[in-house]
C-alpha positions as CSV (number, residue, x, y, z in Angstrom):
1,X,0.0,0.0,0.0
2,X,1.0,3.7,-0.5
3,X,-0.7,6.3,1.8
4,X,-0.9,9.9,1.3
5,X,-1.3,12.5,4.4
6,X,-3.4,15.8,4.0
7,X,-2.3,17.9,6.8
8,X,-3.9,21.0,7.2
9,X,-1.9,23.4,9.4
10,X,-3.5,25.9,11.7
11,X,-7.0,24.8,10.9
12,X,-8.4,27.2,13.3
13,X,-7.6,29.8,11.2
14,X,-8.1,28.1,8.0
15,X,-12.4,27.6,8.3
16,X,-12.2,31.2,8.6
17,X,-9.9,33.1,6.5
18,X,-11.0,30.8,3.2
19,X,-14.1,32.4,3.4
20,X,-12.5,36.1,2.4
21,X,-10.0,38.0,0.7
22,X,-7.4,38.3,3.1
23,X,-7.5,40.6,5.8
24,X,-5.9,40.9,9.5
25,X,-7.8,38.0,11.2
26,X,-7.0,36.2,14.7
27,X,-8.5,33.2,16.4
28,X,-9.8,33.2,20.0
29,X,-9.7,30.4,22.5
30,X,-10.4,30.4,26.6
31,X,-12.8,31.3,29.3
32,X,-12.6,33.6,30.8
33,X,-10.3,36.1,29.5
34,X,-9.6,34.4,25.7
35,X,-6.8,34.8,24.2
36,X,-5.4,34.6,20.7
37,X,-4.8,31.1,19.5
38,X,-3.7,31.6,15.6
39,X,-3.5,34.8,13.4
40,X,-2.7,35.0,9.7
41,X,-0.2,36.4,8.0
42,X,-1.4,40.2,8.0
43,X,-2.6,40.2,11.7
44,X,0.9,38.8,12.5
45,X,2.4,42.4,10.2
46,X,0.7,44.2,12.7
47,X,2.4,42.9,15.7
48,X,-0.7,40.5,16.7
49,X,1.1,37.2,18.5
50,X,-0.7,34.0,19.3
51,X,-0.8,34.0,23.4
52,X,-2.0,37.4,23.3
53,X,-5.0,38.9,25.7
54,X,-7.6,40.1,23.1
55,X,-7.2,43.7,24.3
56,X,-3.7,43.3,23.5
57,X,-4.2,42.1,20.1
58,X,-6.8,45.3,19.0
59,X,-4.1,47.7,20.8
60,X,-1.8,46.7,18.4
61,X,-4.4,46.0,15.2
62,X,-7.2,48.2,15.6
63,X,-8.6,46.9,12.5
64,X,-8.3,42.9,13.2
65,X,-11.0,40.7,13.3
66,X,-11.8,38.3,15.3
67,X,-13.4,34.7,15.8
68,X,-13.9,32.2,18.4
69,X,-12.3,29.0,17.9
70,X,-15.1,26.7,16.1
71,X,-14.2,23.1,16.6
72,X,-17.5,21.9,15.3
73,X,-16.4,23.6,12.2
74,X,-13.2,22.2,12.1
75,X,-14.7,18.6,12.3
76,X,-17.1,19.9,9.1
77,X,-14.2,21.0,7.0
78,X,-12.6,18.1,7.8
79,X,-15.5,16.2,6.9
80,X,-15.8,18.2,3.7
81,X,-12.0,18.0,2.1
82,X,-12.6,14.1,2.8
83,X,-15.5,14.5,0.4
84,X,-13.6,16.2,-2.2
85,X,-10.6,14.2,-1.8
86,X,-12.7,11.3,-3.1
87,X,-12.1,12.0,-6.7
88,X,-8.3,11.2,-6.4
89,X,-9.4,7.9,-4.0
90,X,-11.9,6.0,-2.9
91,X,-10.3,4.8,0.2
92,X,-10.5,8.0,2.7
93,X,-9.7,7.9,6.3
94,X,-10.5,10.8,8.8
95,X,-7.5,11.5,11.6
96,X,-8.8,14.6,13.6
97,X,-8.1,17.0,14.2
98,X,-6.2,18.1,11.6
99,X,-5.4,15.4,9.1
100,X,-6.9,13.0,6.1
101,X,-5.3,9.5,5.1
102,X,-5.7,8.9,1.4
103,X,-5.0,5.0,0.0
104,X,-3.7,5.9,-3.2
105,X,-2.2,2.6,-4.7
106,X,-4.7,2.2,-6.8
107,X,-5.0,5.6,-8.0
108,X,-1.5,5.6,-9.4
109,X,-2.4,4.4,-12.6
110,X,-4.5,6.7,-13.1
111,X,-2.2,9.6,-12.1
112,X,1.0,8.3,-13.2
113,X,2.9,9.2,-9.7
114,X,2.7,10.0,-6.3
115,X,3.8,13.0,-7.3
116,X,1.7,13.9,-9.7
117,X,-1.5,13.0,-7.5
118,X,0.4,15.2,-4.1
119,X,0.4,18.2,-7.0
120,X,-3.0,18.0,-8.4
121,X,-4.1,17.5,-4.7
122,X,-2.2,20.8,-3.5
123,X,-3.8,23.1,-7.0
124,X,-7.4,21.4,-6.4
125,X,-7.3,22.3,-2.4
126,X,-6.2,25.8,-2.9
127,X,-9.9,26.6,-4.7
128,X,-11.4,24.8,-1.5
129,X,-9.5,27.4,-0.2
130,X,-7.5,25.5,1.8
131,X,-3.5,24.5,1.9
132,X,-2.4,21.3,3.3
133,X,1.1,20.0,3.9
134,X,1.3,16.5,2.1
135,X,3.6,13.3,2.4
136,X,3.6,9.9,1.6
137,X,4.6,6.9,2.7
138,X,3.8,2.9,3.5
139,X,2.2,3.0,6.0
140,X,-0.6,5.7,7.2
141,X,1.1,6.6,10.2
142,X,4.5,7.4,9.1
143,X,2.5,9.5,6.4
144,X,1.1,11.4,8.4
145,X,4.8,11.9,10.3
146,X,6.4,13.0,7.2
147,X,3.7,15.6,6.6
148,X,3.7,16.9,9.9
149,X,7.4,17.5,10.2
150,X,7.3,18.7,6.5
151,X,9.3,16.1,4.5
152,X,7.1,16.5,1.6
153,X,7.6,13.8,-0.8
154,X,11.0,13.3,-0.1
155,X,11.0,10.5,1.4
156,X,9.0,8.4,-0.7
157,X,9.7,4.7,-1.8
158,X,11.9,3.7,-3.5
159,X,14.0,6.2,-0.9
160,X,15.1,4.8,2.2
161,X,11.7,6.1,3.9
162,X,12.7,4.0,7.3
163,X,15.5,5.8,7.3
164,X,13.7,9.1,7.2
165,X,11.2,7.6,10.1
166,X,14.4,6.8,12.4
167,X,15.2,10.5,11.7
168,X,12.3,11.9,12.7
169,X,12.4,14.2,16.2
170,X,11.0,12.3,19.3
171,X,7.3,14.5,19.8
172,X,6.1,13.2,16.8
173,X,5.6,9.9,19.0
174,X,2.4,11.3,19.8
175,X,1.3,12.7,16.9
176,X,-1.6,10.4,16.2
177,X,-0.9,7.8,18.9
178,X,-1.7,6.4,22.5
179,X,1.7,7.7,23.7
180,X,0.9,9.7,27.0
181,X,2.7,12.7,27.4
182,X,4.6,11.4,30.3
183,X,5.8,8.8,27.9
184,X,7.3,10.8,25.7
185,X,9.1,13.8,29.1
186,X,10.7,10.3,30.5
187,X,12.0,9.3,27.2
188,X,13.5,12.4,26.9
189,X,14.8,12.9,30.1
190,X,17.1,10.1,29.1
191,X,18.6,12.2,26.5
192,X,16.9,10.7,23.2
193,X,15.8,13.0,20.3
194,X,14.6,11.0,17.5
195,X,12.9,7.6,16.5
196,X,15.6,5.8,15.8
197,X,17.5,6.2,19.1
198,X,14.3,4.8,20.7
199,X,14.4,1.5,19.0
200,X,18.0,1.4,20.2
201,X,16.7,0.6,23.4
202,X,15.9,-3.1,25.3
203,X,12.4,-3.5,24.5
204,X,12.3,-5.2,27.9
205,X,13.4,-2.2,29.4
206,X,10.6,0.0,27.4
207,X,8.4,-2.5,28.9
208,X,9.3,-2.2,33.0
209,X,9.1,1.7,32.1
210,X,5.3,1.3,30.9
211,X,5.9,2.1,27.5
212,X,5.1,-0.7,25.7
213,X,2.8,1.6,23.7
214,X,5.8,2.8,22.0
215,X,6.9,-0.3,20.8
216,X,3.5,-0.8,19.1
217,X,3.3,2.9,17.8
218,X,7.0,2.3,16.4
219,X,6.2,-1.3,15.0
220,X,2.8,0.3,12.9
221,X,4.3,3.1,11.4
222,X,7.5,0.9,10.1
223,X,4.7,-1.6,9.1
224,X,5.6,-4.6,11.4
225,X,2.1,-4.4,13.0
226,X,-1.2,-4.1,10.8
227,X,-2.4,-0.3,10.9
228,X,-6.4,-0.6,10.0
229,X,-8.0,2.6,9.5
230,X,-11.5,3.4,9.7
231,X,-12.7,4.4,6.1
232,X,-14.5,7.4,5.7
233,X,-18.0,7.0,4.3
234,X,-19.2,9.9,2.5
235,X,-23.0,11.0,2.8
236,X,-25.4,10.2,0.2
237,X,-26.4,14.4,-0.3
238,X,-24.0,17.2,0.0
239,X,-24.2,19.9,2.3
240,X,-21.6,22.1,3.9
241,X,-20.8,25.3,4.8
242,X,-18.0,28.1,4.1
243,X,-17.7,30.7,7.7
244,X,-16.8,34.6,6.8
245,X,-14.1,35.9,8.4
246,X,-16.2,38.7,9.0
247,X,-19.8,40.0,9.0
248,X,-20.8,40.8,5.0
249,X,-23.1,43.5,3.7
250,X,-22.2,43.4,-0.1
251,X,-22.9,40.4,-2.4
252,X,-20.0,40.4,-4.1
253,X,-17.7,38.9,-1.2
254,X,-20.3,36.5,-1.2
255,X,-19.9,35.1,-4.5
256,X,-16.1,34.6,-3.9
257,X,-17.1,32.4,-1.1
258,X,-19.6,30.2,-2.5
259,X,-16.6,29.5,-5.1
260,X,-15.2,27.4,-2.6
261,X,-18.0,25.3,-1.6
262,X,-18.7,24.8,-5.5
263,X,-15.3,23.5,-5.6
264,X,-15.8,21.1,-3.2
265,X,-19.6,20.0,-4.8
266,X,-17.5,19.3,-8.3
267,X,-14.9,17.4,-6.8
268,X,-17.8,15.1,-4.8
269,X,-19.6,14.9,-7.9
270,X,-16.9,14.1,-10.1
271,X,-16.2,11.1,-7.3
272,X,-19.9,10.1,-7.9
273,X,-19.6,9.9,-11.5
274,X,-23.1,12.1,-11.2
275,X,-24.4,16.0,-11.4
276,X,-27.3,17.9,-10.0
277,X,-29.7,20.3,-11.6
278,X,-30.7,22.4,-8.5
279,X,-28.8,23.1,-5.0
280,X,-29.7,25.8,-2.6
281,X,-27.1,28.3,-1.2
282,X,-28.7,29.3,2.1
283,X,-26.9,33.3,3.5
284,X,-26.9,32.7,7.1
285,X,-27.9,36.1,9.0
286,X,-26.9,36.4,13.3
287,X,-30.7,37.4,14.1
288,X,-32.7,36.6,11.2
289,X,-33.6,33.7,9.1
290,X,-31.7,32.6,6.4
291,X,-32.0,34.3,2.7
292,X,-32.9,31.1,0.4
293,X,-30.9,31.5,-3.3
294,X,-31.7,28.6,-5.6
295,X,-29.3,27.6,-8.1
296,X,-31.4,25.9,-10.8
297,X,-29.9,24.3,-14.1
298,X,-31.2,23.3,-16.8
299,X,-29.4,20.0,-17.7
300,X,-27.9,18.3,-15.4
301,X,-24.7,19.8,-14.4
302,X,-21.4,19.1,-12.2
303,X,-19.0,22.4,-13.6
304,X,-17.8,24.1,-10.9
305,X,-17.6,27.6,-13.4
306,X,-21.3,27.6,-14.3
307,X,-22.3,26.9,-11.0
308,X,-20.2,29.5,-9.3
309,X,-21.5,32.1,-12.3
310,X,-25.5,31.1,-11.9
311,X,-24.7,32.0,-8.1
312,X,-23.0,35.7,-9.2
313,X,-26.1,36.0,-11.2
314,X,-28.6,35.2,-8.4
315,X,-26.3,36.8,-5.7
316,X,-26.4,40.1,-8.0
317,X,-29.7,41.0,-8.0
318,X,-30.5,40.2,-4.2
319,X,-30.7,42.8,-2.0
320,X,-29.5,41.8,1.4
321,X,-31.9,42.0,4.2
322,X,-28.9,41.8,7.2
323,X,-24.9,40.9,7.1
324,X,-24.0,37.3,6.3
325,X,-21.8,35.5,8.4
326,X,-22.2,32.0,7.0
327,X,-23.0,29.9,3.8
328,X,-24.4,27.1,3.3
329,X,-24.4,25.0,0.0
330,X,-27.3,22.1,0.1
331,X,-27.1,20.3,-3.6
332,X,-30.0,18.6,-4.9
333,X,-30.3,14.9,-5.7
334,X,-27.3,13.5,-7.5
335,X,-28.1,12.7,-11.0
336,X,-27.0,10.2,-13.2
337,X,-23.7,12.2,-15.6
338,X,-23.3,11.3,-19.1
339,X,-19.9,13.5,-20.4
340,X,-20.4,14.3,-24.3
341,X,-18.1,12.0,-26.2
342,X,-15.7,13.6,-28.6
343,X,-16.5,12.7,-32.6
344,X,-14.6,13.6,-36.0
345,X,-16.9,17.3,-35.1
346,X,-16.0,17.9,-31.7
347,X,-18.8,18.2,-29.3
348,X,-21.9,17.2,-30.7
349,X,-23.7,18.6,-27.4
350,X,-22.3,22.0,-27.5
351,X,-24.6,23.6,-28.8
352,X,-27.3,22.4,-26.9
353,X,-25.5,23.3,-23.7
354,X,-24.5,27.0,-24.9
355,X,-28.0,27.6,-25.3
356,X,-29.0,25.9,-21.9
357,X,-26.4,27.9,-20.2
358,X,-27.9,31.3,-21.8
359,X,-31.3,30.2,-20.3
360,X,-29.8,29.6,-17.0
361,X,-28.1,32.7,-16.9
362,X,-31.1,34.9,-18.1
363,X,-33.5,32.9,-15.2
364,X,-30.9,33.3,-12.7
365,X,-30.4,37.2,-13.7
366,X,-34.4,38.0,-14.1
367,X,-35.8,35.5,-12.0
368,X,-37.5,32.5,-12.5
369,X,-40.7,34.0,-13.9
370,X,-39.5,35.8,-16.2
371,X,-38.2,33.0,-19.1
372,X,-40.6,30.6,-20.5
373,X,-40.7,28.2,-23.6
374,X,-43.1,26.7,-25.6
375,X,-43.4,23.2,-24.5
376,X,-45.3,20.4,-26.7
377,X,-48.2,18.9,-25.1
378,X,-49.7,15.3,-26.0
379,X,-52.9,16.7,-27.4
380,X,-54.1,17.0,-31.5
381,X,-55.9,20.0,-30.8
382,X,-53.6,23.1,-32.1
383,X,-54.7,25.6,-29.3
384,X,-53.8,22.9,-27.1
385,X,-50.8,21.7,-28.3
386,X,-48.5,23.7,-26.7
387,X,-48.1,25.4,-23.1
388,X,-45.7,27.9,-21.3
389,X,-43.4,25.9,-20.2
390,X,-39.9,26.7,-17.4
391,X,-36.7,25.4,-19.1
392,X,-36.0,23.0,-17.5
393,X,-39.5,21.1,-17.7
394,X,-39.3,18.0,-19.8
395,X,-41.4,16.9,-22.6
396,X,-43.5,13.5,-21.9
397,X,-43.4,10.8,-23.8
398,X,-46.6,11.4,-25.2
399,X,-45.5,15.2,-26.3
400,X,-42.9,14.1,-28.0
401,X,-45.0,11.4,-29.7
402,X,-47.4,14.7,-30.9
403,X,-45.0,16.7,-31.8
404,X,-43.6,14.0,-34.0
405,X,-46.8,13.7,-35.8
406,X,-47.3,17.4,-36.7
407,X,-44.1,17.8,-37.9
408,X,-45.1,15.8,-40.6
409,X,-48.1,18.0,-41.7
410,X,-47.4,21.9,-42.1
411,X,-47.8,24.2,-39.2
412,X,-47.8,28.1,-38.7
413,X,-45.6,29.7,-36.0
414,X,-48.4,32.2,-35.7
415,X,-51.2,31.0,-34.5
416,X,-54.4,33.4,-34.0
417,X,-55.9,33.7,-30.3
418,X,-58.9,32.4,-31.3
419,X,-60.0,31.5,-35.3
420,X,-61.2,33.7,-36.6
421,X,-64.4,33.0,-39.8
422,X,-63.5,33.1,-43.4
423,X,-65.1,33.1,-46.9
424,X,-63.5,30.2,-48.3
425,X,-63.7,31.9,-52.2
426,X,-61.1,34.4,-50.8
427,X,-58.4,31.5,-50.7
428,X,-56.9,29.2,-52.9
429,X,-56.8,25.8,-51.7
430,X,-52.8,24.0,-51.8
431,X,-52.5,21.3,-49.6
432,X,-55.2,18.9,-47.8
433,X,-57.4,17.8,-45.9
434,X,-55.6,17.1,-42.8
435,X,-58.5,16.3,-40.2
436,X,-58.1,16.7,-36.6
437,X,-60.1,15.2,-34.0
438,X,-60.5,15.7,-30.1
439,X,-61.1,17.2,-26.7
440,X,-64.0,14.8,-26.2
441,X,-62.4,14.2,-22.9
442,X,-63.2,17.6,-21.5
443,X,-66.1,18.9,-23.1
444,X,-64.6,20.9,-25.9
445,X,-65.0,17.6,-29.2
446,X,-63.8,19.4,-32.3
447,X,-63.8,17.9,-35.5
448,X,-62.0,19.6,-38.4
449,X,-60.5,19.6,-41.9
450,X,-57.2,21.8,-42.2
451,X,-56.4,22.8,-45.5
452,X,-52.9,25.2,-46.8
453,X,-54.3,28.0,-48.5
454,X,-52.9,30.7,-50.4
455,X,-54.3,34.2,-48.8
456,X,-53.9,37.8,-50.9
457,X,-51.0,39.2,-51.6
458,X,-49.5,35.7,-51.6
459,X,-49.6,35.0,-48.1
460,X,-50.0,31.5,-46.9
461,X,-52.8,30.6,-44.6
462,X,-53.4,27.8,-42.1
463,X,-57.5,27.4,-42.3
464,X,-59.8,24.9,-41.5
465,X,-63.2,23.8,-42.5
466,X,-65.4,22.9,-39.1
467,X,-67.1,19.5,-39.6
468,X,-69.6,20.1,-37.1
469,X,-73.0,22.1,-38.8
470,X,-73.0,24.7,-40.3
471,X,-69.6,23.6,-41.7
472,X,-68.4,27.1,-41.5
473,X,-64.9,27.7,-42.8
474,X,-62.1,30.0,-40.4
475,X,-58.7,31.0,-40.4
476,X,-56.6,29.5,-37.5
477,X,-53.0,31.0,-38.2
478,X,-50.4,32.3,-40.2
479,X,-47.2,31.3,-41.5
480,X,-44.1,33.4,-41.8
């Protein structure tokens, strides 16, 4: 096996500052009295220094801003790069707090390298918003070691990766592990620094001492004991959420946000082999109830771009109600994804999805009530054969089966409101009889003959004879 580690370093800070363009932002931890836990690059410019009393920290950074630690979260956005990570491997493990185990042995025929998979990993996480520091190794333990003390990829097989264990500094020993801390202050009260110069020890010795749990810890990550790890089992809808450093009043933060959790939804799609055609993006207010934004499509649909754009277009036209401290990204029910194969043309499909995408846009920008089509309904009648349709409704069966049968008689695109009567001399007859029947089923039975007819000035009529006594004669439409 071959196991990758996603470490993701000062996570405290991470959930928040993803959610923003940066700014001077500091974490909070303690009651009473907190104090700063992490700060980011720019709070640290401005003298801001984990440790700090809060009043300190705003002395020094009047302009910082600041958020209680959030371990719930944590474990979400945890939860939620697991769910992403699924399209490089289907065998996930969770290691809170800060770390996920990938499997990737079978994935690296797919990718070609470790490597390659640790750099698609690191350019796919930053539009999570997120950085991790990644290693791999053997065995999932000395992984997740490597990545902690930053080795990277360098010491992966066919390197001498024991090697690089044995050189590993001795507080790693708990990293992960059911080494007590008292373990770890006698071992180094005897003067050892790294791995190695523990397994240089008696084991009987380690044993008298009540640390036998360092002889197991040391014989998993070398692989000399079996390591199971719990696989992570990803739900069946997704739904996360994206914290902002900082109460927002303008939409257009907001957009850059949900960019990250649309990320995340393509990569857990992609892993599905699946799409959705509607999520919800919910803005969460501190005193009021969330503002609802659907994000409808009209096909099926798993592109991170044209989701993040519907949401711009939605997001632009909202007027917020109060500041928004949270998303929330619910997608609908995964649907099944079937990618447009390449031919000698290119993409057959293209056009079809240019044109859906230009619908989606134009509902998303003017609302949902403000696009319509002409759908097909399964009835002979013309005034009935058609309805105002949404884009994305679907033709039945039977619609389709209608529509195919008209096609093969002439009809106008201009269709009167309501026939209107007609001296049949004033017409030349061309084409017909074409005789239409039905409606019997609700009360309105017609029973017709429709005839092309030439009109004055050369203008073709659609007109129809009405079989019914008198057996007057009308004109129903138009054509262009």
């Amino acid at each position: 096996m071959l196991w990758l580690a996603l470490l993701l370093p000062d996570l405290p800070l991470q959930v928040f500052a993803r959610g923003g363009p940066d700014a001077p932002l500091a974490i909070t931890a303690g009651h009473p009295g907190p104090r700063v836990v992490a700060a980011n690059a720019q709070a640290r410019a401005l003298g801001v220094r984990a440790g700090q009393r809060v009043a300190a920290a705003l002395a020094v950074a009047p302009a910082l801003h600041l958020q209680a630690r959030a371990p719930a979260l944590e474990a979400e956005t945890l939860a939620e790069v697991a769910c992403w990570a699924g399209v490089f491997s289907p065998r996930i493990s969770l290691v809170p707090p800060d770390a996920v185990l990938l499997e990737i042995q079978s994935s690296l025929k797919l990718f070609g390298s470790a490597a390659a998979i640790a750099d698609a990993i690191s350019e796919s996480l930053a539009r999570l918003g997120l950085r991790a520091a990644i290693a791999a190794a053997p065995t999932p333990l000395a992984a997740r070691w490597f990545a902690r003390a930053g080795l990277g990829m360098s010491c992966l097989p066919p390197a001498d990766w024991l090697c690089g264990l044995d050189a590993l500094p001795l507080p790693l020993l708990c990293d992960g592990t059911g080494v007590a801390p008292a373990t770890l202050e006698l071992l180094a009260g005897v003067g050892l620094r790294t791995l190695g110069e523990i397994r240089l020890l008696p084991r009987a010795g380690l044993a008298r001492r009540q640390a036998s749990a360092v002889i197991d810890t040391l014989a998993r990550a070398r692989g000399e004991m079996p390591d199971p790890q719990p696989w992570f089992s990803p739900p069946s809808q997704y739904a996360h959420r994206i914290a902002l450093p900082a109460p927002v009043s303008d939409t257009e933060p907001l957009a850059f946000a949900a960019r990250r959790l649309f990320a995340g939804l393509a990569a857990w799609l992609a892993s599905r082999h699946a799409a959705v055609d509607h999520c919800l993006l919910e803005l969460v207010h501190e005193r009021q109830p969330a503002t609802r934004v659907e994000i409808v499509s009209g096909a099926p649909c798993r592109d991170e771009n044209r989701l993040a754009l519907l949401a711009r277009e939605r997001l632009a036209r909202l007027e917020l109600a109060a500041p928004v401290e949270e998303l929330r990204l619910i997608a609908g029910t995964p649907l099944p994804f079937a990618p447009h194969p390449d031919d000698l043309f290119g993409h057959p499909g293209q056009a079809r999805d240019g044109a859906i995408l230009l619908l989606d846009r134009l509902r998303a920008r003017l609302g949902n009530d403000a696009v319509h089509v002409l759908e097909t309904r399964a009835d002979h009648r013309p005034e009935a054969a058609w309805a105002d349709g949404a884009p994305v409704s679907p033709p039945s069966a039977g619609a389709d089966a209608a529509a195919a049968a008209a096609a093969r008689s002439p009809r106008p695109l201009w269709l009167l409101p309501e026939p209107q009567a007609l001296d049949p001399g004033a017409v030349t007859l061309l084409d017909g009889p074409e005789r239409i029947e039905g409606g019997w089923w609700e009360q309105s039975d017609i029973r017709r003959d429709y005839y092309l007819a030439r009109g004055p000035h050369e203008a073709l009529w659609w007109i129809f004879q009405d079989l019914e006594p008198p057996g007057a004669w009308y004109v129903h439409g138009y054509f262009g």
